[in-house]
Every structure is written in structure tokens, then in C-alpha cells.
N, C-alpha and C positions, 0 to 999 in steps of 0.2 A: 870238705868235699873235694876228691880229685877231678880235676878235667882234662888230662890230657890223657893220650891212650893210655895202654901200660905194655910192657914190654909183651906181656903173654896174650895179650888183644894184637898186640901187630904179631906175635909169631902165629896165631890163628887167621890171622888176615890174610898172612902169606901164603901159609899153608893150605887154604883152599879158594888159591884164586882172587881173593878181592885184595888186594896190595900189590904191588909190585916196588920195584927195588930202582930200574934203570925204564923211561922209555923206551918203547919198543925189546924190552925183554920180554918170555915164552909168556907169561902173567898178566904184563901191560897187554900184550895181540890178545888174548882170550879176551879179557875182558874190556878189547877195543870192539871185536868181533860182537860178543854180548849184549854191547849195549849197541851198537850199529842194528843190530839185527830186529831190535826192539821200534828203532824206529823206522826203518824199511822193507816191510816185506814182501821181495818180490812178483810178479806173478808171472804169468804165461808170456813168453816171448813172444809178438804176434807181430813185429816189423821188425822189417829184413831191408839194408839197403845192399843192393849187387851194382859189382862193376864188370860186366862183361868183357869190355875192352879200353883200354887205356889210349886208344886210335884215337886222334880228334881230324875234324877238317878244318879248324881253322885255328889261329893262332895267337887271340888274344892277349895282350898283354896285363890284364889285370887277373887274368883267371889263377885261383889259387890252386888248381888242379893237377895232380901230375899227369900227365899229357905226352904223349911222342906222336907225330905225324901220320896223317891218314894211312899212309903206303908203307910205314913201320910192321916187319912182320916180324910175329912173335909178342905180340901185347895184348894180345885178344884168349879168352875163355878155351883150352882142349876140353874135348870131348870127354876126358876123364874130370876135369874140373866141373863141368855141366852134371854129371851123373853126380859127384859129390856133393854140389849144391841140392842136390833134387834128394835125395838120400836125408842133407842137412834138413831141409825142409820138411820130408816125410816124419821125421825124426820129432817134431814138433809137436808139444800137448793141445797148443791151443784151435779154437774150432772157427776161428777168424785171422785172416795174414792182410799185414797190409807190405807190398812190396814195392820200393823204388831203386828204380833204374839208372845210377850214376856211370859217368867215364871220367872222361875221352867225351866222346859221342855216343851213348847205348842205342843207337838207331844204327851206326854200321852193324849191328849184330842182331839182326832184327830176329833171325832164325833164334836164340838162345834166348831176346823178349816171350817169341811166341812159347815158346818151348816150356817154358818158366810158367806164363801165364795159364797155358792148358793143363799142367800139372797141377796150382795151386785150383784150378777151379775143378777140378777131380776130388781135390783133395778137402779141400775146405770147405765149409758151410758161406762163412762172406771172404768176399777177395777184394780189394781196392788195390790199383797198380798208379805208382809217380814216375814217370820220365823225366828226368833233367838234360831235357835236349835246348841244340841251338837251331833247329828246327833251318836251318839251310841249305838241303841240301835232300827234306824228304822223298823218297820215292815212291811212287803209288803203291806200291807194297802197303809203304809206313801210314800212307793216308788213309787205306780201306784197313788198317786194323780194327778189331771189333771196337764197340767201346767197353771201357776199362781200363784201354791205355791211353790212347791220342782224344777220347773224346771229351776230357780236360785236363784245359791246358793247363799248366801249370811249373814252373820255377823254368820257363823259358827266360833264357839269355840272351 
């Protein structure tokens, strides 16, 4: 009784796909992809983290964030990046968004929170929104937002 392959069982092995020769040759990625896919499969994209503005007001030294000063201009969202967001969003299969708001600071930009947030509740069936603020420096703007943003708190610094 033989047990090991035979030459004509590895040239058919090769030949479609289940063998490969070198990792990461054409053969090895299919049938990395193959078997990846068997154990993951995606579904509906339904959280979204935005960084509106890389602004911060203060200066921490443990924060791992890439950060440049409140009065830094040029680190914050244009108007055409807003609209591509909003577009990236529409764009979405899923009929639920959860979205968080990192920086900098995502409260100097509160105009592009709200903006965000009246889109997604247009758009969506359920919305839940995260602010990653350091919450020093709110202005009553930031405090009478609806809730869904500020009305929990959450991963204050």
C-alpha cells in the first residue's frame, strides 16, 4: 500500500488550486483567501469612527493622539470632505449606524457633529453617536445638543 502523494496527485493539486509551491505565491493567496473566508464572513458595515478635526485644547502628555493646537488651521474637516463623508455614509447597506466622534477635540466642530448626526437620523432606522471628548472647555451649544450625542457620557478623558 502507497502513502505518500504521487507525483500525478500533486500535479492535480496544483493544477487547481489546492497546492502551492512557495508561500505567499498566486495559489498559496487563493487558498489563503478560501479558507479565510470560510471562517469570516463579513456583514453590513454599521460603525463608522470620524475625526472631524485634529484641533485639541489641551495638551496632554500621555495622549496617544495625533493632535496639533486649538488655533492650528488647516486640521479640521472642508466642506468637501463633509459632503464625502455624508455620500460615504449614504453609500451604506446597513439600516442601523453607530458613529463616534474622535480628534483633537470633535466638539471644536460641533457644526460637522450636528451635521453628521441629522444625516444619519434621516437616513437610518437606529443611530447611536460616541463623542471622545475632554469635555473642557463645552459651550452651551455642546451642552443643549439633542440627546444621542452628549446625553451619554462616555470615553471622557
Amino acid at each position: 500500500m502507497h502513502v505518500g502523494i504521487t507525483e500525478g496527485d500533486t500535479e492535480f493539486l496544483e493544477a487547481n488550486g489546492h497546492a502551492f509551491q512557495e508561500p505567499g505565491d498566486l495559489a498559496y493567496a487563493g487558498f489563503e483567501y478560501r479558507f479565510a473566508s470560510r471562517l469570516y464572513t463579513p456583514g453590513d458595515l454599521d460603525y463608522v469612527i470620524l475625526v472631524p478635526s485634529l484641533r485639541c485644547n489641551l495638551a496632554c502628555g500621555y495622549c496617544q493622539v495625533s493632535r496639533v493646537n486649538e488655533k492650528t488651521p488647516g486640521f479640521d474637516w472642508t466642506d468637501e470632505t463633509l459632503k464625502a463623508v455624508i455620500r460615504f455614509l449614504d453609500g451604506l447597506s446597513t439600516k442601523r449606524i453607530k458613529v463616534e466622534f474622535q480628534g483633537g477635540e470633535p466638539l471644536l466642530r460641533l457644526d460637522v457633529l450636528k451635521e453628521v448626526r441629522d444625516f444619519c437620523r434621516s437616513r437610518f432606522d437606529k443611530c447611536e453617536f460616541v463623542v471622545c471628548t475632554n469635555l473642557q472647555d463645552p459651550s452651551d451649544e455642546a451642552c443643549r445638543l439633542e440627546a444621542g450625542i452628549l446625553a451619554k457620557l462616555k470615553n471622557v478623558s
